[in-house]
C-alpha positions as CSV (number, residue, x, y, z in Angstrom):
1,X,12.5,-9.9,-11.6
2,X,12.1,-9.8,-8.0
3,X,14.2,-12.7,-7.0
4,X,16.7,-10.3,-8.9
5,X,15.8,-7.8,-6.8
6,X,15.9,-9.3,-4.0
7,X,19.4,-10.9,-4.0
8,X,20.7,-7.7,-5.0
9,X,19.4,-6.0,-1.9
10,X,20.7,-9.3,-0.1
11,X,24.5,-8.8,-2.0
12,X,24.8,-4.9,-1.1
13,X,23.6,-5.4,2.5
14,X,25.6,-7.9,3.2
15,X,28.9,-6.4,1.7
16,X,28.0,-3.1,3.5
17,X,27.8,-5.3,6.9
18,X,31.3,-6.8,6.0
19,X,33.0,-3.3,5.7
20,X,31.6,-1.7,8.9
21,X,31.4,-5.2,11.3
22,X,35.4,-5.3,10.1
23,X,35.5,-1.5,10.8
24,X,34.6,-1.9,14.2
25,X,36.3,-5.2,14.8
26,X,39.7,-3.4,14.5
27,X,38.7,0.1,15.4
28,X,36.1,0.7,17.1
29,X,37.0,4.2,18.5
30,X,38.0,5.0,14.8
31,X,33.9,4.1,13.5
32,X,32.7,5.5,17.0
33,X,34.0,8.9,16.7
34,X,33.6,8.9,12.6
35,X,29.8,8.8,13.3
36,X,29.9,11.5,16.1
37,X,31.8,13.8,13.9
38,X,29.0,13.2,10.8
39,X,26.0,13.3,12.9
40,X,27.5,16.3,14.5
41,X,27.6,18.2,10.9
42,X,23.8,17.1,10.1
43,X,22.0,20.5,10.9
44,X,18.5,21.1,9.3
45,X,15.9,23.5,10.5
46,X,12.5,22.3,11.8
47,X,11.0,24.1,9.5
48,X,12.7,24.3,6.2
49,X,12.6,23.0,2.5
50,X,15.5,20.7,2.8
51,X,13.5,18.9,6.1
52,X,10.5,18.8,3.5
53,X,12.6,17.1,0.9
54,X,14.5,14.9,3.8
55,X,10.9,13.7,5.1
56,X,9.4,12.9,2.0
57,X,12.4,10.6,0.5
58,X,12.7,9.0,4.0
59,X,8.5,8.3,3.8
60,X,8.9,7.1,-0.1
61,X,11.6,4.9,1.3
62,X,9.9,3.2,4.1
63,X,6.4,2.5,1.8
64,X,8.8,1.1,-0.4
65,X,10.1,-1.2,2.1
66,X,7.1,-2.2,3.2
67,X,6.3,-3.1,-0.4
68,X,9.1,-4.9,-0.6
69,X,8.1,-6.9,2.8
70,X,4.5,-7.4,1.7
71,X,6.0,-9.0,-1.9
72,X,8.7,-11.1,0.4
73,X,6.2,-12.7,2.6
74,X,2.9,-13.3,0.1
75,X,1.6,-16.9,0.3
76,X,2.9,-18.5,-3.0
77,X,0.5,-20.7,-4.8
78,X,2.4,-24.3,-4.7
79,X,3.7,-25.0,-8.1
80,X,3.8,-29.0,-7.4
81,X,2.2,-31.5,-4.6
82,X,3.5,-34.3,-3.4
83,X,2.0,-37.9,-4.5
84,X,1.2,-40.3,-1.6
85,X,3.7,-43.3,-1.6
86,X,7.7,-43.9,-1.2
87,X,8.7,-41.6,-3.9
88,X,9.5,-38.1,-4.5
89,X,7.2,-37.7,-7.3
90,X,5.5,-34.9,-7.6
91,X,2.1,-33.4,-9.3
92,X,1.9,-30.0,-10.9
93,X,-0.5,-28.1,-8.9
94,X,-2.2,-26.7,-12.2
95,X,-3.0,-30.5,-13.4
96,X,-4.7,-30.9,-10.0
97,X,-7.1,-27.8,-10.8
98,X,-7.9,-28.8,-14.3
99,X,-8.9,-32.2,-12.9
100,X,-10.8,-30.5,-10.3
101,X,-12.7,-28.3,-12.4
102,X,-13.4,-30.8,-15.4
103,X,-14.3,-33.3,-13.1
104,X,-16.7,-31.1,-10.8
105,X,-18.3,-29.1,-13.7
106,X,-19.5,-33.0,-15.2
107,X,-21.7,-32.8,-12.2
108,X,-25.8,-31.8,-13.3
109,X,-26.5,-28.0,-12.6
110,X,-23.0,-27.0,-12.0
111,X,-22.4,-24.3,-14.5
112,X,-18.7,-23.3,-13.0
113,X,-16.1,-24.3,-10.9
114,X,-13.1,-22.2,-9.1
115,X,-10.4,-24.6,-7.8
116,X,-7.4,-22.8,-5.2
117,X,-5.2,-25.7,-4.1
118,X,-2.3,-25.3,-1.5
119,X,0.0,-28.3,0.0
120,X,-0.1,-28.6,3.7
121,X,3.1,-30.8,4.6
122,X,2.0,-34.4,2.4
123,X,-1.7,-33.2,2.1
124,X,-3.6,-31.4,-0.8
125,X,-6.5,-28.8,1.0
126,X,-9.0,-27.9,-1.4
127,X,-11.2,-25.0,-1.9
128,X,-13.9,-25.0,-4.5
129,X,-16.0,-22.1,-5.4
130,X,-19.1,-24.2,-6.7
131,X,-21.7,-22.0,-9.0
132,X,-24.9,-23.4,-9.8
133,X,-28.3,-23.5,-11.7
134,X,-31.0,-21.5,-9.5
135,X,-33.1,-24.6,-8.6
136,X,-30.3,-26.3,-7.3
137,X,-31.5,-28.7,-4.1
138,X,-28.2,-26.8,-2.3
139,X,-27.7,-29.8,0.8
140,X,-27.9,-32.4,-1.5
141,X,-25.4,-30.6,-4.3
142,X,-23.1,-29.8,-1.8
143,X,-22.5,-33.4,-0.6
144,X,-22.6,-34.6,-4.5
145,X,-19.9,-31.9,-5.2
146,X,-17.7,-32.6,-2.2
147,X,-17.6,-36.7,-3.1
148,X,-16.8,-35.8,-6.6
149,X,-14.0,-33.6,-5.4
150,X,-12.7,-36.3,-3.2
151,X,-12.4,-39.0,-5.8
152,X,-10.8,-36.6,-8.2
153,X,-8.0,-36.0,-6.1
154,X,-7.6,-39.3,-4.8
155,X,-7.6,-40.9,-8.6
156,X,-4.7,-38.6,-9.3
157,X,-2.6,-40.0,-6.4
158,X,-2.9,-37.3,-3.6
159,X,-4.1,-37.2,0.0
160,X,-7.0,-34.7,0.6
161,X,-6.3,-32.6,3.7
162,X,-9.2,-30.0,4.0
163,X,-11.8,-29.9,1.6
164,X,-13.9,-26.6,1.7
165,X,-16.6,-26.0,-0.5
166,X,-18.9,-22.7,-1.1
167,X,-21.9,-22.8,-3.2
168,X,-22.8,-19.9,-5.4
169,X,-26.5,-19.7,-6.2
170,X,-27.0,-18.7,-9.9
171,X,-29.7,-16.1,-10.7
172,X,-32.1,-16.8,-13.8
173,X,-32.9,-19.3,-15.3
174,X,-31.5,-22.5,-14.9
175,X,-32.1,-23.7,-19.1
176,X,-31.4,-20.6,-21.6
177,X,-34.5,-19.5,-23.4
178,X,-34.3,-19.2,-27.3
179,X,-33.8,-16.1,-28.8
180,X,-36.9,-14.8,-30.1
């Protein structure tokens, strides 16, 4: 819906540039004193309901721009990464984050795992949000975790950039009690 959006936007601008850049190309005195003669009819009073109405559209406009910048220039989630040799084949970045978390949560006293992936040129940087049992020995899981993570993505054919791990200490009990 927004890449819609967005070529729309793109279409009309771009049209509307045509008209006026071809305007001014072969009259420029024409478009010059066209816009003298309509910004010469705007009059509004500093202080009057059709100022209040002119303000408020123009503000609504501009947040709406900004919306529209904010959604243009998000970080995207990379749908595929690039395996490591000669080809051009590539790995859906969803596989990579299912390998990640099966492969991770197998690891004793992990309860979950959070996988974000994002490519970085040939390179796969990881970031794993690691939650554990409560009497976790943290140094040593974290270094378990991490070489687990690394084999993972290098069985699936990928280079690991940056791996970043944080460790979540669970509250509780580390085995469930039985209900009484």
């Amino acid at each position: 819906m927004l890449n819609l959006l967005n070529r729309a936007i793109v279409v009309l601008l771009l049209i509307v540039l045509f008209v006026i850049s071809l305007a001014v190309a072969f009259t420029p005195e024409g478009v010059a004193s066209f816009a003298a003669d309509q910004l010469s009819l705007v009059k509004i009073d500093a202080f009057s309901v059709e100022r209040l109405i002119i303000t408020f559209v123009s503000l609504a406009i501009a947040v709406l721009c900004v919306i529209l910048l904010r959604f243009q220039f998000r970080r995207r989630r990379p749908e595929s990464v690039i395996l490591t040799g000669g080809g051009a084949t590539e790995l859906a970045s969803e596989s990579v984050v299912q390998r990640l978390r099966q492969d991770v949560e197998a690891v004793a006293q992990v309860r979950q795992v959070i996988p974000h992936i994002s490519g970085s040129g040939k390179a796969v940087n990881v970031t794993l949000e690691v939650r554990t049992d409560p009497d976790v020995d943290v140094p040593a899981k974290a270094g378990e975790v991490d070489q687990v993570a690394r084999e993972s993505v290098e069985r699936l054919g990928l280079k690991l950039g940056r791996l970043r791990t944080k460790i979540v200490v669970g509250r509780g009990s580390a085995t469930p009690l039985p209900p009484a």
